[in-house]
Each structure stands twice: as C-alpha cells, then as structure tokens.
BALOBA-1460 file (C-alpha; in Angstrom, 3 decimals):
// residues 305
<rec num="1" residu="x" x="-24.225" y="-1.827" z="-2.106"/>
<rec num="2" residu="x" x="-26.322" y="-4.704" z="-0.542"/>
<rec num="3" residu="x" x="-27.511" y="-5.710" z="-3.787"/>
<rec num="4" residu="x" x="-23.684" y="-6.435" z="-4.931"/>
<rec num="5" residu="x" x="-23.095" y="-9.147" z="-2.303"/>
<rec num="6" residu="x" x="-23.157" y="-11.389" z="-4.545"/>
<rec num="7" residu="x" x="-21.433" y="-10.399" z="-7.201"/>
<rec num="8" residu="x" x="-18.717" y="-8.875" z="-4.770"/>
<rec num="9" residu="x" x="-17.971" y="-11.858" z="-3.060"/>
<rec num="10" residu="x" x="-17.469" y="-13.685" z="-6.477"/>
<rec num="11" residu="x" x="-15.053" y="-11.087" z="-7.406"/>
<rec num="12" residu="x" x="-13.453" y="-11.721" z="-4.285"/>
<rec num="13" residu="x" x="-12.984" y="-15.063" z="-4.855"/>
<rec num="14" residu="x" x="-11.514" y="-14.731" z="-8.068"/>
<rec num="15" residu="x" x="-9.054" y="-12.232" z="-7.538"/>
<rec num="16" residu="x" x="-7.757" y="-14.269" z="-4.419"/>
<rec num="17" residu="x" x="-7.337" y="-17.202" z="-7.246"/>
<rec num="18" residu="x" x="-5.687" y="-14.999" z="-9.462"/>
<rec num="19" residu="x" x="-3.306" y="-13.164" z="-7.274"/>
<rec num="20" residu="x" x="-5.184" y="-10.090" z="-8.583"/>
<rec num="21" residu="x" x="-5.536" y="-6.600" z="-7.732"/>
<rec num="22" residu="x" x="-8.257" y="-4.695" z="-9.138"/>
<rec num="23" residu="x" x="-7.630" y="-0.383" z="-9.761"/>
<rec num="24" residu="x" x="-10.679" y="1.628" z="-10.234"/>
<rec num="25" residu="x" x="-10.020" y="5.271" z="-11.572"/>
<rec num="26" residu="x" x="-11.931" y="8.147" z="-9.553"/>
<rec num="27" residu="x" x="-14.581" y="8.346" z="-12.145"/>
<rec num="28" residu="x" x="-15.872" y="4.818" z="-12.243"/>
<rec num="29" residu="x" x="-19.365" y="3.667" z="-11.221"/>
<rec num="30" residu="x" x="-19.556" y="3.526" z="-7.142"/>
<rec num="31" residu="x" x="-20.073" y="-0.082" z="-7.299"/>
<rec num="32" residu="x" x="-16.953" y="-0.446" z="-9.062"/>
<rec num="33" residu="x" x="-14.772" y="2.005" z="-6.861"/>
<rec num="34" residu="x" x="-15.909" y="-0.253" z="-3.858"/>
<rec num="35" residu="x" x="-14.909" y="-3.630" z="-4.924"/>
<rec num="36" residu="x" x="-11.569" y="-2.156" z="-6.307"/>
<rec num="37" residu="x" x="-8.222" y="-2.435" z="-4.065"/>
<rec num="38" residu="x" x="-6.833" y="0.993" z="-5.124"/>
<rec num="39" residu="x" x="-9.077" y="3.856" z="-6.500"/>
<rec num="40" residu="x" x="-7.224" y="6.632" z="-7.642"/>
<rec num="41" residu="x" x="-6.294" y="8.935" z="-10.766"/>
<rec num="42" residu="x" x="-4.411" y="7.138" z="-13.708"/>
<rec num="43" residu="x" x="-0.688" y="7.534" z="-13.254"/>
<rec num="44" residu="x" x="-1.042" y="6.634" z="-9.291"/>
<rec num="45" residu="x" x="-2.907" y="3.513" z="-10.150"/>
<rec num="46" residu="x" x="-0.651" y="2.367" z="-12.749"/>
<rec num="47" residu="x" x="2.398" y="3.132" z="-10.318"/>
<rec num="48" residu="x" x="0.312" y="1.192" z="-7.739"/>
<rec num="49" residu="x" x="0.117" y="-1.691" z="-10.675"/>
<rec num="50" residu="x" x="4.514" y="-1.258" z="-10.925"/>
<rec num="51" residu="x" x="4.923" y="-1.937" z="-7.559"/>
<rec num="52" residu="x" x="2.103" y="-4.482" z="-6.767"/>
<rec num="53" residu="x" x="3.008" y="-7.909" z="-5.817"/>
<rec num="54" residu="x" x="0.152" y="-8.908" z="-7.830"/>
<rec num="55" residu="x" x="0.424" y="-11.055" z="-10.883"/>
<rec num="56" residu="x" x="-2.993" y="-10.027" z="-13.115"/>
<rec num="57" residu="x" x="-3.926" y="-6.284" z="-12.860"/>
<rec num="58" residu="x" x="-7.862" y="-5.266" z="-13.212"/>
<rec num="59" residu="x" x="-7.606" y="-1.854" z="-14.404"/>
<rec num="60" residu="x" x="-10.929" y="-0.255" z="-14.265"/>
<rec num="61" residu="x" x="-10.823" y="2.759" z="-16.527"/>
<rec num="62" residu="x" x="-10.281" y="4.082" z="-20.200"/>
<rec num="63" residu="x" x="-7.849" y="2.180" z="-22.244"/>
<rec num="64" residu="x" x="-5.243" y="4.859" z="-22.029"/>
<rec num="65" residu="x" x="-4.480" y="3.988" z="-18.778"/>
<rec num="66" residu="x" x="-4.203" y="0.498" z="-18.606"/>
<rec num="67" residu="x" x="-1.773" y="0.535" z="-21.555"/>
<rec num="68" residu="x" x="0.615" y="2.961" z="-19.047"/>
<rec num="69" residu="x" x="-0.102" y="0.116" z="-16.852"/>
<rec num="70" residu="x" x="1.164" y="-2.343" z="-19.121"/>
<rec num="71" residu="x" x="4.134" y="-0.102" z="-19.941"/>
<rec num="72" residu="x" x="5.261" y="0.410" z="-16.415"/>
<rec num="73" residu="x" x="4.557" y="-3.317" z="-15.155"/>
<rec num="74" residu="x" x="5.311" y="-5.121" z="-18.263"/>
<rec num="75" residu="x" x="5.831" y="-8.500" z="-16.315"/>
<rec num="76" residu="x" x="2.519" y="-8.298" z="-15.695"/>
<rec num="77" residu="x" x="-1.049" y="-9.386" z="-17.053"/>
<rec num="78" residu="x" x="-2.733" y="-6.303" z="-17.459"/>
<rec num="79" residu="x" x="-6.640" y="-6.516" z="-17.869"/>
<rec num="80" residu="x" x="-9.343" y="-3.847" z="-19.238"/>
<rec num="81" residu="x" x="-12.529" y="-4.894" z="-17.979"/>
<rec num="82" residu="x" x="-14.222" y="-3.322" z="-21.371"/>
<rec num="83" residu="x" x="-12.266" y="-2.722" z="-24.457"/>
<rec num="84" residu="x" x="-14.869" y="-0.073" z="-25.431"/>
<rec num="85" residu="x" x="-13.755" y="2.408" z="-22.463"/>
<rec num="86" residu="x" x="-11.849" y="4.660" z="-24.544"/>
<rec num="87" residu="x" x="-11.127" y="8.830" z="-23.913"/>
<rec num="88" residu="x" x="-12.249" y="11.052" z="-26.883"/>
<rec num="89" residu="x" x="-9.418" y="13.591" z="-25.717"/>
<rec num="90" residu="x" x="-7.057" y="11.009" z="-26.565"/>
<rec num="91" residu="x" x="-8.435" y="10.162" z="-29.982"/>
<rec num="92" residu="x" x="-7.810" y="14.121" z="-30.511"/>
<rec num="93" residu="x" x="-4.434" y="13.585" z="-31.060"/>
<rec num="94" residu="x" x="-3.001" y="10.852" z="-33.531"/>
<rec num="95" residu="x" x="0.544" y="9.950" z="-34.755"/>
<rec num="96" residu="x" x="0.617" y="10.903" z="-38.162"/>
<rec num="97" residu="x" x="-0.885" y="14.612" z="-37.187"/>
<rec num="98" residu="x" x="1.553" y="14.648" z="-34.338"/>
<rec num="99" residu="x" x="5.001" y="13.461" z="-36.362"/>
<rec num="100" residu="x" x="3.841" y="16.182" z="-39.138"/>
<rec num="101" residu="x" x="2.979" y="18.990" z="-35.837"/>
<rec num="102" residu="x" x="6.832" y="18.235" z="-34.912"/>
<rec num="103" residu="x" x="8.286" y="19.053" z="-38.266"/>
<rec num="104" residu="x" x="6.831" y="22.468" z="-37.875"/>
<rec num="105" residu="x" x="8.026" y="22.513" z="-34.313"/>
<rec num="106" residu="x" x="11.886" y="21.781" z="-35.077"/>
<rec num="107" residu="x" x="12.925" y="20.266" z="-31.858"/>
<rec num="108" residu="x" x="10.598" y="22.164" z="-29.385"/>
<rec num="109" residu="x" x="10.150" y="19.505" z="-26.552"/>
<rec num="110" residu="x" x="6.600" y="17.576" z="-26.470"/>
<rec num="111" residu="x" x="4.978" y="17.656" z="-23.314"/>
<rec num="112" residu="x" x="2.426" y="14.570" z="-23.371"/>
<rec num="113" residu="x" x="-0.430" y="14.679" z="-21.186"/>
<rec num="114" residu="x" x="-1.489" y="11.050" z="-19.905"/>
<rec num="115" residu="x" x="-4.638" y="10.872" z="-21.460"/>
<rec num="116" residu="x" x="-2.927" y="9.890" z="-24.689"/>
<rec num="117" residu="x" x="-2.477" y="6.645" z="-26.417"/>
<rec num="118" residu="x" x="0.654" y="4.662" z="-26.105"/>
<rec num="119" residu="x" x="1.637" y="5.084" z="-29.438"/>
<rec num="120" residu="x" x="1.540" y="9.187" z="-29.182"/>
<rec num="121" residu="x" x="3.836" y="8.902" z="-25.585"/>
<rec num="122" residu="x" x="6.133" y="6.828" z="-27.752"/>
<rec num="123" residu="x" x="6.523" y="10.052" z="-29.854"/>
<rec num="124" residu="x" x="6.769" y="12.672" z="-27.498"/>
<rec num="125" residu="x" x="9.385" y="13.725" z="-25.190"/>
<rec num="126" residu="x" x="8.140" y="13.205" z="-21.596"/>
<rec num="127" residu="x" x="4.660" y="12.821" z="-19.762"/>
<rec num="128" residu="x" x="2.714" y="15.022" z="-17.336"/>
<rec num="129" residu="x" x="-0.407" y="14.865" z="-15.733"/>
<rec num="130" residu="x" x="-2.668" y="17.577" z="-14.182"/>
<rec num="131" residu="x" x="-1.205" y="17.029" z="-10.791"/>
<rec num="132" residu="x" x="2.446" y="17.925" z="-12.153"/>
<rec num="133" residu="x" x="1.778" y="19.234" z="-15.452"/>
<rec num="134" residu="x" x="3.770" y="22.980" z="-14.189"/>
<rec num="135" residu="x" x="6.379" y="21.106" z="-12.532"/>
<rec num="136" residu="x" x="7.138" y="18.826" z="-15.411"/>
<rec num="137" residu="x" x="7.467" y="22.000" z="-18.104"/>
<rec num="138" residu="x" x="9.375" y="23.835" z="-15.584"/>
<rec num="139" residu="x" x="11.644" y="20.950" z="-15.253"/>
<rec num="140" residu="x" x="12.686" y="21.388" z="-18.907"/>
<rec num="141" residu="x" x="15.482" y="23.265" z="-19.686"/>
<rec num="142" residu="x" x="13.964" y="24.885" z="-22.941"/>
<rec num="143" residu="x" x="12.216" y="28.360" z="-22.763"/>
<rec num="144" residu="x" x="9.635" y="27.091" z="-25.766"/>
<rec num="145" residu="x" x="7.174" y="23.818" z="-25.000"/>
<rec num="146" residu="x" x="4.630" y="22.424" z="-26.842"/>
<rec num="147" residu="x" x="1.756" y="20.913" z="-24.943"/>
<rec num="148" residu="x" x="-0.669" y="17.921" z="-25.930"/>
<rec num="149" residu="x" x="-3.501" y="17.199" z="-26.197"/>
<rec num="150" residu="x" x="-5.380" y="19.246" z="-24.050"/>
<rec num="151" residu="x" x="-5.613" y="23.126" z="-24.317"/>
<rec num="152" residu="x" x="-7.212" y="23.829" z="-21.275"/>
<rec num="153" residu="x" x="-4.434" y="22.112" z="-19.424"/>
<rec num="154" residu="x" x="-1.948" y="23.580" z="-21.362"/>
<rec num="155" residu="x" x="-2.988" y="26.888" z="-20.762"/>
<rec num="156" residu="x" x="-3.677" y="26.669" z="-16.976"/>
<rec num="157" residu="x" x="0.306" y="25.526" z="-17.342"/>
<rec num="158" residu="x" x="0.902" y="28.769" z="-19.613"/>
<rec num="159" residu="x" x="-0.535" y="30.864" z="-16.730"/>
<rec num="160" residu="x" x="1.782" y="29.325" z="-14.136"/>
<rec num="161" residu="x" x="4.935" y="29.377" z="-15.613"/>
<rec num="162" residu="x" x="7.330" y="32.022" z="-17.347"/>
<rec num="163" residu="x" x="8.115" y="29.449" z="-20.403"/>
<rec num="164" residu="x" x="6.536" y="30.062" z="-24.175"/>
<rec num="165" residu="x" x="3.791" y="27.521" z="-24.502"/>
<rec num="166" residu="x" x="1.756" y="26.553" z="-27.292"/>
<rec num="167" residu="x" x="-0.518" y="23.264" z="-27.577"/>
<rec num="168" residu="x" x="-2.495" y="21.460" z="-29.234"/>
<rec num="169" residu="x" x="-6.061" y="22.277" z="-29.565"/>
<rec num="170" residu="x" x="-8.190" y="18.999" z="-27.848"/>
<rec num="171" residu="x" x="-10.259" y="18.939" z="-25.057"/>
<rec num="172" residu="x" x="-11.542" y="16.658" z="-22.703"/>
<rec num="173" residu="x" x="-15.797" y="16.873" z="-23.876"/>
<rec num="174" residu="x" x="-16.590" y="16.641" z="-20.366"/>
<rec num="175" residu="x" x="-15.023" y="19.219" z="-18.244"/>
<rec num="176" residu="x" x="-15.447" y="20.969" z="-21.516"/>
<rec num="177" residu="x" x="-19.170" y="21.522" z="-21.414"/>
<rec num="178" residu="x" x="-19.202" y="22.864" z="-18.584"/>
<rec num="179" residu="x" x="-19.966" y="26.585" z="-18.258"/>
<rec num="180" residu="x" x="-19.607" y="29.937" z="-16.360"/>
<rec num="181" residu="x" x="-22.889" y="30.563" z="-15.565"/>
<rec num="182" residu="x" x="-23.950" y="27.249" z="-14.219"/>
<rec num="183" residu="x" x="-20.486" y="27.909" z="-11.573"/>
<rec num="184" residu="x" x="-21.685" y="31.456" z="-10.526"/>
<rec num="185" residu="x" x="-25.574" y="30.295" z="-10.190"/>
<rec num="186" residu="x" x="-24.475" y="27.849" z="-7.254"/>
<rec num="187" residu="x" x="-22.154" y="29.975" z="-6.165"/>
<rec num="188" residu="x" x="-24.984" y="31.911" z="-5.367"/>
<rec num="189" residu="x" x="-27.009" y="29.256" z="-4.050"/>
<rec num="190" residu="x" x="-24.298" y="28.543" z="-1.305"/>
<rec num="191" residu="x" x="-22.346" y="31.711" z="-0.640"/>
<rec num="192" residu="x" x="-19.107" y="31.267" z="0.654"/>
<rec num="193" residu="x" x="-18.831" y="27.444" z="-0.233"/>
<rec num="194" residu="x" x="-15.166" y="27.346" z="-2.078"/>
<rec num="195" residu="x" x="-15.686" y="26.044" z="-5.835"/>
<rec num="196" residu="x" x="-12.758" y="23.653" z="-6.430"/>
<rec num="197" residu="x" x="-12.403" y="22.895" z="-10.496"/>
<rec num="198" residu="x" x="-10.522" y="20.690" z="-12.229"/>
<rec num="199" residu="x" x="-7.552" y="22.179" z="-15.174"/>
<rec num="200" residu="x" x="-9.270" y="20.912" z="-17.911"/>
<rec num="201" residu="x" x="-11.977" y="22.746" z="-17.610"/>
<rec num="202" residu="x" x="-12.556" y="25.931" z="-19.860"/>
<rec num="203" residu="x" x="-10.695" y="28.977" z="-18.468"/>
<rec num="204" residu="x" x="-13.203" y="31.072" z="-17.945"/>
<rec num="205" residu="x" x="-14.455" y="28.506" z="-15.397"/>
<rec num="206" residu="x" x="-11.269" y="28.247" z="-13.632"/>
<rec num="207" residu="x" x="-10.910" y="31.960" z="-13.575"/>
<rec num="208" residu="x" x="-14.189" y="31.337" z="-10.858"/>
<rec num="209" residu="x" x="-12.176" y="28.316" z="-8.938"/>
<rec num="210" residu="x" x="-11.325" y="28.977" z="-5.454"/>
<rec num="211" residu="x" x="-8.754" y="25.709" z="-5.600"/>
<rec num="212" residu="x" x="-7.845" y="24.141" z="-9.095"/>
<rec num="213" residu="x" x="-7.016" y="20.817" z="-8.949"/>
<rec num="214" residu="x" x="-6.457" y="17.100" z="-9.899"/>
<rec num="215" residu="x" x="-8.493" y="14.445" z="-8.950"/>
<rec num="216" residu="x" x="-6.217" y="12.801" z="-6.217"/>
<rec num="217" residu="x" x="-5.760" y="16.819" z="-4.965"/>
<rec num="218" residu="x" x="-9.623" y="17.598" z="-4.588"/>
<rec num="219" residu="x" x="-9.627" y="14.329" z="-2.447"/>
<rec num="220" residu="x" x="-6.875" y="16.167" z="-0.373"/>
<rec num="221" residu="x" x="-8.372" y="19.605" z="-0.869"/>
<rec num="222" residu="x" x="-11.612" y="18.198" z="0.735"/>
<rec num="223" residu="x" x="-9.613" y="16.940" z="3.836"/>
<rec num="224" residu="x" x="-7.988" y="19.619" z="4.536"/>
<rec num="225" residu="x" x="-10.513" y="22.503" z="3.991"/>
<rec num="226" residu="x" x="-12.465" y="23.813" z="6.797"/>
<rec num="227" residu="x" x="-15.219" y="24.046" z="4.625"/>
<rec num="228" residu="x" x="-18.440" y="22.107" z="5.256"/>
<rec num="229" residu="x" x="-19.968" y="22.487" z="1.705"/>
<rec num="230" residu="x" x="-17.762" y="22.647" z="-1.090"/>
<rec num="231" residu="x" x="-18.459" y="22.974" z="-4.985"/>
<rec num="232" residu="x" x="-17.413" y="20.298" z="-7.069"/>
<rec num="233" residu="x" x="-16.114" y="20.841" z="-10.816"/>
<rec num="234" residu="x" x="-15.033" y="17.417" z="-12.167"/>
<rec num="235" residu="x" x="-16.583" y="14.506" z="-13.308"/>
<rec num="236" residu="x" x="-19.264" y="12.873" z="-10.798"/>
<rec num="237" residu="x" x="-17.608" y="9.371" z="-10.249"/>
<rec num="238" residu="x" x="-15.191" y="11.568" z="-7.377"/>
<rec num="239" residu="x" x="-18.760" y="12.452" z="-5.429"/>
<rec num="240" residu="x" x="-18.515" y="8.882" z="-4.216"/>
<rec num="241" residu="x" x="-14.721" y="8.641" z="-2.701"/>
<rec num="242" residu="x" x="-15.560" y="12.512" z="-1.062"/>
<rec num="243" residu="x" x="-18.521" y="11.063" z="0.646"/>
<rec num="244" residu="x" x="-17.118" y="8.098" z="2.101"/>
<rec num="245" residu="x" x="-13.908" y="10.097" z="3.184"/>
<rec num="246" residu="x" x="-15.346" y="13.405" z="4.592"/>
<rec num="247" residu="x" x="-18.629" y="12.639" z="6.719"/>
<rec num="248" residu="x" x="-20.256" y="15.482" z="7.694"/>
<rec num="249" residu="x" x="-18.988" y="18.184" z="4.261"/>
<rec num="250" residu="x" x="-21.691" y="18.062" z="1.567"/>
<rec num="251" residu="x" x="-20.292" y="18.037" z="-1.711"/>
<rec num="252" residu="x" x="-22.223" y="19.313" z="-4.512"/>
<rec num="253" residu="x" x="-21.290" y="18.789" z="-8.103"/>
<rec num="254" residu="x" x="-21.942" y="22.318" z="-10.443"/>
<rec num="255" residu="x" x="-23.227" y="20.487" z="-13.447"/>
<rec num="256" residu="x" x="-25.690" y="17.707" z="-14.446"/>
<rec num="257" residu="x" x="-23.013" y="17.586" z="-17.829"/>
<rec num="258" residu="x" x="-20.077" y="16.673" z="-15.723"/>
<rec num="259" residu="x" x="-20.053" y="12.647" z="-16.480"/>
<rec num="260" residu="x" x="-18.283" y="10.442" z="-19.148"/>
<rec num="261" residu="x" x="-19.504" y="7.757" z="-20.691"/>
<rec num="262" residu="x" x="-16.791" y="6.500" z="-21.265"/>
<rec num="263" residu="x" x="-15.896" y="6.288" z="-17.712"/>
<rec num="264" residu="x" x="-19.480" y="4.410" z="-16.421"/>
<rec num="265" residu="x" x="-18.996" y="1.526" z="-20.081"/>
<rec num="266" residu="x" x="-17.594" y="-0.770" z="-17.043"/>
<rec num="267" residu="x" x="-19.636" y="-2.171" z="-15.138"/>
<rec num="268" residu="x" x="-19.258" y="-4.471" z="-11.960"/>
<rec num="269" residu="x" x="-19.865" y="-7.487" z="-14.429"/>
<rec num="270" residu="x" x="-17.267" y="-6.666" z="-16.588"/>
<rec num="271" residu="x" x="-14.727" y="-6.680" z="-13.890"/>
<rec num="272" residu="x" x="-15.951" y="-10.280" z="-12.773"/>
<rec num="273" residu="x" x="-16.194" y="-11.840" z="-16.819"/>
<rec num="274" residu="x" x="-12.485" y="-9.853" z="-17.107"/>
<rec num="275" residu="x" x="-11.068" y="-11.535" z="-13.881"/>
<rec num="276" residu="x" x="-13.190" y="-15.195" z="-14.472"/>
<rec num="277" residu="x" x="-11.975" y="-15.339" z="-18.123"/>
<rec num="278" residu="x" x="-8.688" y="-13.572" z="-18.218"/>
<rec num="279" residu="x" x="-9.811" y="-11.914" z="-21.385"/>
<rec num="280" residu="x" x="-9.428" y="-8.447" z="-22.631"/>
<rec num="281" residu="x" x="-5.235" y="-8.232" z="-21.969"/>
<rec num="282" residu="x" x="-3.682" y="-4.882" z="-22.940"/>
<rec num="283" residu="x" x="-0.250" y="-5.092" z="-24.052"/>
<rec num="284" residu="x" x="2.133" y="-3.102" z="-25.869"/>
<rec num="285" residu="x" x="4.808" y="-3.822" z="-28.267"/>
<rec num="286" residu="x" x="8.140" y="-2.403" z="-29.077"/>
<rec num="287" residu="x" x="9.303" y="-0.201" z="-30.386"/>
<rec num="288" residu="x" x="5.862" y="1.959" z="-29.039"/>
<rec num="289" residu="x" x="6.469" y="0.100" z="-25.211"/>
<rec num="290" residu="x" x="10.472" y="1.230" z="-24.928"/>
<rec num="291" residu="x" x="9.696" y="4.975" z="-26.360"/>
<rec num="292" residu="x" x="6.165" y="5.056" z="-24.253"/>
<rec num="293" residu="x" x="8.235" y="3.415" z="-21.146"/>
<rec num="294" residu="x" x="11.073" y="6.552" z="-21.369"/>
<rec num="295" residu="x" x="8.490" y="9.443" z="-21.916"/>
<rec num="296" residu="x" x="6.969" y="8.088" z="-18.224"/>
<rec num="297" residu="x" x="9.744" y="7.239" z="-16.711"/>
<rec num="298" residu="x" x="11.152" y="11.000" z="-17.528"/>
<rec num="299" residu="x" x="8.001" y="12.044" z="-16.048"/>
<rec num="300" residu="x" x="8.297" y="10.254" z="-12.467"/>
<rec num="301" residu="x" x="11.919" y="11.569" z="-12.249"/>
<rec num="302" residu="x" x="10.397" y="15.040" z="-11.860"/>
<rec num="303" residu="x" x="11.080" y="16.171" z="-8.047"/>
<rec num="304" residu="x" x="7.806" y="15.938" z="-6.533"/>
<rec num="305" residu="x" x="6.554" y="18.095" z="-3.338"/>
C-alpha cells in the first residue's frame, strides 16, 4: 500500500474537513477497502451510514447500495465515488415488468433482495439480503412468496423453508459463472479444506459447499473454523479482509471468473475527486424514498440471531 501514501493521506485530510466517513463494500479494490472506515456487505454499511455521526457518506460500491444509504440516512449527503458502478442483477428486474409480474401474482408478498434499485424496493413488500433472506420469508405470515431478483437465492431460501416459493429468474453474472467442476478440481487439490460458497451461486455448486454463506458470514466462518486452508466461492475483493483478519489460514479463491467489474470501476481516485468535489450525490425522491424506506425498515424489524 506504500505507493498510496500519498493519495491516502489526502483522503485523510479531506474526510476530516468534511466530517466524512468513507464505506467500502467487501468486493472493492484492496486499496480502497484500506482507506475506508467501515468495509462490509451493503445493508451493514448503509446501517453503519444511519447511525454515523458523519455528515457526507463515501459509499464505495454499486449504486444500489448507496441509494439504501440515502434512504436510511436521508439527512445525509450521500456520495458514489463512480456513477458507472452499477449491478447487472439489479438491472434484471425493472418496474414496469415487476408491477405487470404482481398482477399475475394477486397479492402474493414480494420479497426484494437488496441488490435492487430503489425504485423496485418501493414496489415490493419488504427487503432481505443473503444473510437473512430465510428468516425474512419465514417471518411472513403467508404460505406463498415470491422472490426477486435472484433465483439462486431464492431457491437456496426454497430449500430452507416449508413456504411455496417462486422467483424471478436473474442472476448475479458473477457467482453465476462459476461451475461444478472447477469446485471439485480444488477440492481435490486440498483434501479436506472446507469449500465455503456464497447463495447466489448456481445450486449445483452449493450442493458441494461445506458452509454457505454471506459475505459478512464467510468473514465469521473464517474466524471461527479450525481450518487452516479454506476454499473460497465469492467474489475476490473478500480475499483481502480474510487475509488481514486470519494470519496464518490460506484462503484460496475456486475461480479465476469470480470478480465484478462493476465492483473494481472505483478506484482510490474516485473516492478522493468524490470527497474533494462533493460531486456524484445519490438521492432519492418521494414517493420511491417513503415506499423504498418501509420495504427496509420491514426488513431490519426481522428478529435477528
């Protein structure tokens, strides 16, 4: 990181005269994750943004997630270090196709998966993410759910819970392409090492998964486990958080495939031009904000563990 000094220190400076903090999702570049306050996965961050004392918010991620940072600290100036970050899972789904899914649906609750613009929370029901996803469509008191956007989510959920679910077909490209076979060739190269993969991967991958889990749970998973090597299924920004938090465990990431673009767009100059020039502010407008705002909120009164 030697070769950031510079830059580091700059951001330092400005987010002191800003009264910023800066959030770095798990899959952002290293040298973002290390100049960042909080890194984490998208809903903790944006909670973290909520309950921040801070008055300008650096969100570096996709825009999806600094718009449910907007939502849930609206009294704040939210930032998105580059307004190209977007999530093609989240394009998968739009409005109109949604509003014309629920007349088919008649009433079936809309479970809305995070990775969704602010506009297609607004018209859904309440808000999961992969960390609660089960808990959230158990908390419902409907037998039938309808899940969005992502199917491989959805039917990890199906698998865990006695309700009727059905879903929309989208995918995150990512943990989409990867595959089976490259799993079970280095699970052969380091027998015994536990394979931990994340729910939005295909199923027949997860069918292979020692552990399934979110982002913020492999970080615990990796803790915890007794395991010195252990087999990474998620994108490769989370290599750099497990390294720095578990000295001495080798982590080893199943797939060359397993980054997004969309994720490394930010660099560690677009956090400083974002912070130096207050520019790229994400905000959201009513009615979307108050219908976005009630989905979440619904969400975080789940009952957690």
């Amino acid at each position: 990181m030697q070769k950031y000094k510079d830059i580091f220190e700059e951001i330092r400076r400005l987010r002191k005269e800003r009264n910023a903090v800066i959030l770095a999702h798990n899959y952002q570049r290293d040298e973002v994750q290390e100049i960042a306050d909080h890194c984490g996965d998208s809903l903790a961050l944006s909670q973290i943004a909520a309950d921040s004392t801070a008055e300008v918010i650096v969100f570096a991620g996709v825009h999806f997630m600094a718009e449910s940072a907007a939502i849930l600290a609206p009294q704040k100036t939210v930032l998105l270090p580059n307004p190209d970050a977007g999530c093609p899972m989240a394009d998968m789904i739009t409005v109109a196709a949604l509003r014309e899914k629920k007349e088919e649906l008649k009433g079936m609750p809309i479970v809305c998966y995070v990775n969704t613009s602010a506009e297609v929370k607004a018209e859904s029901d309440i808000c999961c993410t992969s960390a609660n996803a089960v808990k959230v469509v158990e908390s419902l008191p409907q037998d039938e759910v309808y899940m969005i956007p992502d199917m491989n989510l959805s039917r990890y959920v199906a698998s865990k819970t006695k309700k009727k679910l059905s879903y929309w077909k989208g995918f995150c490209p990512t943990h989409q392409l990867l595959t089976a076979d490259e799993v079970r060739e280095f699970k052969s190269r380091y027998p015994g090492a536990p394979f931990v993969a994340h729910p939005e991967c295909p199923p027949e991958v997860l069918a292979l998964a020692d552990a399934i889990r979110s982002t913020s749970g492999m970080y615990d998973y990796a803790k915890k486990s007794a395991a010195r090597t252990i087999l990474i299924g998620t994108e490769m920004g989370i290599m750099y958080r497990l390294g720095k938090e578990n000295p001495g465990k080798e982590f080893v990431l199943v797939s060359r495939s397993l980054i997004c673009p969309n994720m490394k767009i930010t660099t560690i100059e677009d956090v400083r031009d974002s912070l130096r020039d207050m520019k790229n502010v994400i905000k959201v407008e009513e009615p979307v904000f108050s219908k976005a705002r009630l989905a979440l909120e619904r969400m975080l009164a789940v009952p957690r563990d």
